[in-house]
N, C-alpha and C positions, 0 to 999 in steps of 0.2 A: 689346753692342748687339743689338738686336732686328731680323729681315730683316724688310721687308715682305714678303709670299706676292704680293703683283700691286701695280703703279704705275698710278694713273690717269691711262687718255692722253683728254686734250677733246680732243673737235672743235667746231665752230662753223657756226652759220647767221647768213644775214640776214634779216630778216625786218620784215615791217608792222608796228609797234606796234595800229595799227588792225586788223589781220589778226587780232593774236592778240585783241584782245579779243572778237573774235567766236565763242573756243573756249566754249563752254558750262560745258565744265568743268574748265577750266586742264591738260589735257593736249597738249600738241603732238602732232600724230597722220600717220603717212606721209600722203601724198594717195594720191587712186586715180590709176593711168595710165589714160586714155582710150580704150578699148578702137580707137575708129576714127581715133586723132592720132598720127601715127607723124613729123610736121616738126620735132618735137627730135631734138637727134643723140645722142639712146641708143639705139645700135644692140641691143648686150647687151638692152635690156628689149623693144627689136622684134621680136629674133629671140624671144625669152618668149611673147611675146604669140602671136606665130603659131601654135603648139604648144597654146594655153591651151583649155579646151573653154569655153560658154559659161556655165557656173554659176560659173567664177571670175575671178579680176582679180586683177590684180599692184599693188602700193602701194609705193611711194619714198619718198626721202627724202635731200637730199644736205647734206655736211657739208665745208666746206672743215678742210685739214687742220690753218691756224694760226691763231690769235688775228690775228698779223700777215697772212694774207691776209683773214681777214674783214673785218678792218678797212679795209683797201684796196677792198673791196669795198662795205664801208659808204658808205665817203667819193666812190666813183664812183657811189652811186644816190642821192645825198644833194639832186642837180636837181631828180628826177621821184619821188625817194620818202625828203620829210624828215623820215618820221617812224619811219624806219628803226632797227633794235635788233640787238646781236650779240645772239646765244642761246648759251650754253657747255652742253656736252651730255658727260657721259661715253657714249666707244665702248663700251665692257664692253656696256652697257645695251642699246643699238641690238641686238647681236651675239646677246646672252644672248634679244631677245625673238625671236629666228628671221629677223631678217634676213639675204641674200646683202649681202655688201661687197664692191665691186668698186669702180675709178677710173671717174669722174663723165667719160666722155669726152668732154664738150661745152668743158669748160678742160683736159685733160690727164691724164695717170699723175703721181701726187706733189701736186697742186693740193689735187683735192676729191674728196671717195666721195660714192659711188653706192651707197644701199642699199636693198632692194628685195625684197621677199615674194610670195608667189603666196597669195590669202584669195579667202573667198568672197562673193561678190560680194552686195551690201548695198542 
């Protein structure tokens, strides 16, 4: 029998159906952090920012860890957003384009990551 060399772990988003069709070109892409909106409780990318000089910007990107909480997660935004989609994403990917992965402090350590790059601001 043959080893695999690596297992693919997903993670997961929720996301707009509407949202996405507004990608121009079917990539899902980090967001920028706001350089002057620090009322999310990502401290991790607060403290970033403060440090950052003005030609660049930090971009996120968060991914719960199960199928089973996205889904839970689906089903609680399913009021004010029905046109709500899981997204399955392999980690490797995230990881391999240079992003920091850290826990999504805003649900917890084990919930959801938090992943996050420093780029030049666009």
């Amino acid at each position: 029998m043959q080893e695999l060399d690596w297992v693919t772990e997903f993670i997961y988003r929720v996301d707009d159906k509407s949202a996405l069709e507004t990608i121009p070109d079917g990539y899902l892409r980090a967001r920028k952090w706001p350089r002057d909106e620090y009322d999310y409780p990502h401290v991790l990318l607060g403290e970033a920012q403060v440090a950052l000089p003005s030609t660049k910007q930090l971009h996120r990107i968060c991914f719960w860890t199960s199928l089973t909480k996205a889904i839970v997660t689906k089903t609680e935004y399913q009021s004010h957003r029905p046109d709500s989609l899981v997204l399955r994403c392999d980690k490797n990917s995230i990881i391999t384009a240079g992003y920091v992965e850290s826990w999504d402090d805003a649900v917890g350590d084990g919930v959801a990551y938090l992943f996050w790059k420093i780029g030049a601001c666009t």
